[in-house]
C-alpha positions, 0 to 999 in steps of 0.5 A: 500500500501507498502512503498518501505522504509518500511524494514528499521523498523522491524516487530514484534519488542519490541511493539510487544512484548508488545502486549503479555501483554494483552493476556488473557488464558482463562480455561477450568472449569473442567480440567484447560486446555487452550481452547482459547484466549482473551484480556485485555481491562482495568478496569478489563474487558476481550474481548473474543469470547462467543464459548470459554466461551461455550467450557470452561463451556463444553457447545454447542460451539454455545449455544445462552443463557449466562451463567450467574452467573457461573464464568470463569476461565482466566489467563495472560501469560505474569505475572508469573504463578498463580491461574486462575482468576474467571470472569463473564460474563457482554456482551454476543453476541452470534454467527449468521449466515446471512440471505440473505434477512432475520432476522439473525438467531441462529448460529449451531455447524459446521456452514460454516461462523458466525458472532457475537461471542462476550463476555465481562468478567469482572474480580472478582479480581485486575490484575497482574502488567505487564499486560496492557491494549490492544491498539486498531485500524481500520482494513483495507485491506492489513494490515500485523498482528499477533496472538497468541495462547491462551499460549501466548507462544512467539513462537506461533506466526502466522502471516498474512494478511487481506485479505477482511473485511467489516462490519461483518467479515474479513478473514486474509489469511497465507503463507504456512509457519511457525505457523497457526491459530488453535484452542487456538488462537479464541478470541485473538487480532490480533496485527498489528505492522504498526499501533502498535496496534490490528485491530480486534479479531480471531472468528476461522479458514475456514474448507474445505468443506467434500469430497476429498481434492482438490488442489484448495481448500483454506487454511490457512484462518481466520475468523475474526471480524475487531474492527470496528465491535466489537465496533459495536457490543458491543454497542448494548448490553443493558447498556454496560460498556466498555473501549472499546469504544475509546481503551486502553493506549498504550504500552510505559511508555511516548507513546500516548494515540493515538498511533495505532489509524488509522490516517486520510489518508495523502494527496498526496501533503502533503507526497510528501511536507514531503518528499521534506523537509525530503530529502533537510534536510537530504541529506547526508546518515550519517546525515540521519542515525543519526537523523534515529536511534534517531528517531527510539530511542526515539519512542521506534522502532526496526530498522536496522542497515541500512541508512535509506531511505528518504521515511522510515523517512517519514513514521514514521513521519507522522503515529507515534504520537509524531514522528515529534515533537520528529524529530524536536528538533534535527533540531531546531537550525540548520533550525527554518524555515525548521523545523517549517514546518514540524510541519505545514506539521504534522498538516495538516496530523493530526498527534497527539503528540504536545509535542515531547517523551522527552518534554512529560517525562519532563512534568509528571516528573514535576508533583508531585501527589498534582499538577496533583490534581490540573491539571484539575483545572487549565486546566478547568480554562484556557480553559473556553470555550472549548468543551474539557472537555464534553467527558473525562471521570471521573477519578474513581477507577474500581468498581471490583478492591480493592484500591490499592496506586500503582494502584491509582498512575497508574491511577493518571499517566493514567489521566494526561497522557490522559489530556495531551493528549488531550489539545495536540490536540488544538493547540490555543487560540487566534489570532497570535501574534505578527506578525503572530507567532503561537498561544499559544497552549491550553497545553502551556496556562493550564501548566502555569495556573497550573505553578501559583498554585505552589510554587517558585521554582516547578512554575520556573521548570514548566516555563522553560519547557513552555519556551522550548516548545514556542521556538521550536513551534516558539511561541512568548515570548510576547503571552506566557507572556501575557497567563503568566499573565492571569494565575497569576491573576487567581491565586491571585483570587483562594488563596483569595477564603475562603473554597471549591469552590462554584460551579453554573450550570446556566440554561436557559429554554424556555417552547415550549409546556405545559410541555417541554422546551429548554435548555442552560447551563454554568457552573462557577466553583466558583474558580475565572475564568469565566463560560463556556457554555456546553449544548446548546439544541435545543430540547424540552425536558419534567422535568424528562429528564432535570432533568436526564442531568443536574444532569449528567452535575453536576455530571461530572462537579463536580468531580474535587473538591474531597470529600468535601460535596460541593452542587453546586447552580443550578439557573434557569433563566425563564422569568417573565412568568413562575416563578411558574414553580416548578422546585425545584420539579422536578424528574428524574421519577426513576424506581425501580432500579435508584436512584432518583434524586428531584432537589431542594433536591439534589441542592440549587435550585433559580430561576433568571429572567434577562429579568425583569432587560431588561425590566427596564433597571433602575433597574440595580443601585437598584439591586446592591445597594440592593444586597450590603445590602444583610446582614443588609438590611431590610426585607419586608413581603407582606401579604393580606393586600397588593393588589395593585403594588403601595402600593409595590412601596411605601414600596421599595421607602421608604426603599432602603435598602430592600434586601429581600422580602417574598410574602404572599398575595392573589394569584391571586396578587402575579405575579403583586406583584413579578414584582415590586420587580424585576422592584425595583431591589429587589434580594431575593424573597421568595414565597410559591408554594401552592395555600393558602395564609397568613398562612404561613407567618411565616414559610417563615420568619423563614426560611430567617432569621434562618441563615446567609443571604448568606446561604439562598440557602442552607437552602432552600435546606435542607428544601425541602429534610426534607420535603420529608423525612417527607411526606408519598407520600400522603401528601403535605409539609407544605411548598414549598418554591420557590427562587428568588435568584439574585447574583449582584456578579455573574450576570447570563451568556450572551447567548454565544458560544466560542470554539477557537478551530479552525486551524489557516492558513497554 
């Protein structure tokens, strides 16, 4: 539906424009000419249609099989003049036709209607600056949109409307005047300025039927593939490596990485409260005017010279990210309580954008490149038991593009730009404080969590910001004080922390069959904060497939630290039970085209068994105590001479000094054994996972006492990986070593999900 206000903003304006930035020429092979269109999806890859690769490489338009391995030349309008740009082929859908009833089949050269058509191109060189990536939104019906001929010509414009669209194609009708989708147009993006985004991909143009022309024939309609449908689409291509999957950053150098996305549908009663409020606080037409052209201003939006409407106002408000932030400062000190409802009004519609246009440069001008460095960090740390970090992607330079220092700063920019983007969107930590106030939002409380790792003078910048923003979200000074605080103690205990972080992943297994366990997982970044659970797993999972998670947890988890050679301890907390269960040897079971993965090789592998300190709740005191003599404690080796549990309770009772206990007995007695050790609060027991007994004694001793005590993890480690690299597959290693490993300083996390999240009362 229309809003009747909706003249006021101009169609086809600056974002518009913009949109040219992505479009993609794509060549004919053997005469350079322009036989279609595309659009650039960012890191290096090209979203077109597989009949315009077909017409560039002179093949069948609707040939099924990809060309793979012959390049296709593409070129960017909107960047000066050059040389095409070889591509390749990554995604490939070919066109088809529906079956009623039936397997869809092949599509044929002058077929009436198809569907599919996609390929992805991924680009064998860097791109040119001005290029940027497309943004991308839902198509729906009655949606105005744009497209451009494979020229990017501005005059080559065509507009239109959607007509219908469903799960397989559209169809965008045009007036019979100005320009028509032609030929040159298919594969392009069909811009749509309401949302200030593309809503879908030009597939071709509806031909009338052979015969006679007939007036009530159709004309002037497209066929179209709706974005919903190509992400569809390309997910199912076998590995598929897209951005296309969420979209791409917006036009704009402060715009959300939201803008365009298809906002939830407003509420009639919240519209209707928005405009009451909008029409009450503006009621005069010069006020209205002002704040208006402001508005339009700092969102970056071709206006009229004209007042502007209430429901003109309104509109922009509540499907513009950043819009009522940004129309709040204005209104801050004249109506607090006026204003501060509007922003509820805001969140109830879901609008994205915390911060307003101004709020969002001030902060990134604050971050110099060693601060946005260190965001994630700081983010990670003050949010220990959010969701939010499990879907960001890991930062990384494109695998297809040379390193560039302009680029890495872009990229550097684009990463705290999405952080930001997404902390924006939690909108607290905590309960009220103090009466009733809002809560702390999550980007005020990793700010001053990175405001701590600065010095004086860039912390004092970094707080005058935090200051403004709780004043204008009404946030009291004493919550943001006390989130102030909590940052200041994180950052005491980060300076004192001596080398690089030591990063722990603590897993719990439950077996439920044989061979299969649940799993839970906690994360501690060693930095000083607290763990944050991020796997909870209901579902029985076999070693090869936990192997493959929690490697791809770690290696996520982990890419903050930079390139420093850290290896994260990974513990397994079993019951006393299972801890035979070789986890150390684990495999991911690579095939030959993987790289595989054995856990004890690739982490300092422990095991942990908190259940026996439950069980023996005055085990508590021993373990500490014996953990506090970790370094100059004694050793104790059980060999076959001891059988029994009493002898064991003798030697600990007489030496509570004994830390570290190496198990070499019979077998059949080391589980009774081990179970005093753990009863005792004894916190490093080493083992040999092979059957024999009393010949590797020696073996194991020289392995805990070759090296600092605290070390022992790590050289554990490095063991298990020289001894595949010894073994021939046929042969067993000498030793297999397993480790009991029970930190006193960093007792294993509680079972626990926090993520305070949630919305707090309107």
């Amino acid at each position: 539906m229309r809003v009747k206000g909706r003249r006021w903003l101009r169609a086809g304006g600056a974002a518009a424009a913009g949109a040219r930035q992505s479009l993609v020429s794509v060549l004919d092979a053997a005469r350079g000419e322009i036989v279609g269109s595309g659009v650039y999806l960012g890191e290096g890859q090209v979203l077109t249609c597989s009949h315009v690769v077909n017409d560039a490489l002179g093949r069948d338009l609707f040939a099924q099989d990809e060309p793979a391995g012959t390049p296709v030349g593409v070129a960017f309008p909107y960047a000066a003049p050059g040389a095409a740009i070889p591509a390749r082929t990554v995604g490939w859908i070919p066109a088809r036709r529906a079956v009623p009833g039936g397997v869809p089949q092949p599509a044929r050269t002058g077929e009436f209607l198809w569907y599919g058509d996609l390929a992805l191109l991924e680009l064998t060189t860097g791109v040119p600056a001005p290029v940027r990536p497309m943004n991308w939104a839902r198509m729906v019906e009655g949606q105005e949109v744009r497209a451009w001929h494979g020229s990017g010509q501005p005059f080559s414009y065509a507009d239109g409307s959607v007509q219908s669209c469903d799960e397989l194609v559209g169809f965008v009708d045009s007036t019979l005047r100005g320009a028509a989708i032609n030929p040159g147009y298919s594969g392009g993006p069909l811009w749509c300025e309401e949302q200030g985004a593309a809503v879908g991909v030009v597939l071709g143009v509806m031909e009338p039927p052979p015969g006679p022309f007939h007036s009530h024939q159709v004309t002037r309609r497209t066929i179209v593939l709706p974005w919903q449908t190509v992400q569809a689409e390309l997910g199912t291509v076998d590995g598929q490596r897209t951005t296309a999957g969420s979209g791409a950053s917006p036009v704009g150098p402060h715009a959300h990485p939201d803008a365009g996305r298809p906002l939830d549908a407003v509420d009639p009663a919240t519209r209707h409260s928005c405009t009451a409020l909008v029409a009450d606080l503006l009621a005069d037409p010069g006020r209205r005017a002002e704040h208006g052209l402001r508005l339009a201003q700092e969102l970056g939006l071709d206006v009229t010279p004209d007042v502007p409407a209430v429901d003109d106002i309104v509109e922009i408000l509540l499907t513009r990210p950043r819009a009522i932030a940004s129309f709040v400062e204005g209104l801050i000190a004249p109506d607090p309580g006026a204003a501060r409802k509007l922003l509820a009004l805001g969140r109830a519609a879901t609008v994205p954008g915390l911060l307003s246009v101004r709020e969002h440069s001030w902060l990134l001008d604050l971050m110099s490149k060693d601060v946005r460095d260190r965001f994630p960090e700081a983010a990670r740390e003050a949010l220990p038991h959010t969701t939010l970090f499990d879907d960001l992607p890991a930062p990384g330079q494109s695998p297809v593009q040379p390193y560039d220092p302009a680029a890495a700063r872009a990229e550097d920019d684009e990463t705290a730009v999405r952080l930001i983007a997404a902390l924006e969107e939690f909108w607290g930590d905590s309960a009220p404080v103090p009466d009733g106030s809002p809560r702390v939002p999550a980007l005020l409380r990793a700010v001053e969590y990175l405001a701590a790792t600065c010095v004086p003078d860039r912390m004092q910048r970094f707080w005058e910001w935090s200051e403004q923003v709780a004043r204008r979200l009404g946030v009291a000074s004493e919550a943001l004080g006390e989130r102030r605080a909590d940052a200041a103690g994180w950052a005491r205990r980060r300076r004192k922390r001596a080398g690089p972080p030591s990063p722990r992943l603590t897993v719990r297994l439950t077996p439920c069959s044989a061979n299969t366990y649940r799993c839970e997982a906690w994360y501690d970044a060693g930095t000083g904060g607290d763990e944050r659970q991020v796997l909870v797993e209901d579902e029985p999972r076999a070693p090869a497939e936990l192997v493959r998670l929690l490697h791809r947890i770690l290696v996520r988890e982990t890419v903050s630290i930079g390139p420093a050679p850290v290896v994260p301890l990974l513990e397994v907390l079993l019951d006393p039970d299972h801890l035979d269960v070789p986890v150390d040897q684990w495999d991911n079971e690579s095939s030959p085209e993987e790289l595989p993965v054995v856990l004890g090789a690739e982490y300092a592998v422990v095991v942990r068994c908190p259940d026996a300190r439950r069980r023996a709740p005055e085990s508590l005191r021993h373990w500490q105590a014996r953990w506090a003599e970790l370094d100059n404690g004694a050793v104790l080796r059980l060999d076959q001479r001891h059988t029994k549990q009493l002898q064991v309770y003798g030697l600990l009772k007489e030496d509570l000094t004994v830390a570290r206990v190496i198990i070499d007995c019979a077998p059949q007695h080391r589980a009774a054994l081990r179970a005093v050790c753990l009863a005792l609060g004894v916190p490093v027991i080493v083992w040999d996972r092979q059957e024999p007994a009393g010949t590797r004694g020696d073996q194991l001793t020289g392995l805990l006492l070759n090296g600092p005590a605290r070390g022992l993890p790590h050289r554990v480690r490095r063991h298990r990986a020289r001894a595949l690299a010894e073994s021939d597959g046929t042969v067993t290693a000498a030793l297999t070593p397993a480790l009991m490993w029970d930190d006193a300083s960093r007792p294993p996390p509680r079972p626990l999900w926090i993520d305070p999240t949630g919305e707090e009362p309107m």
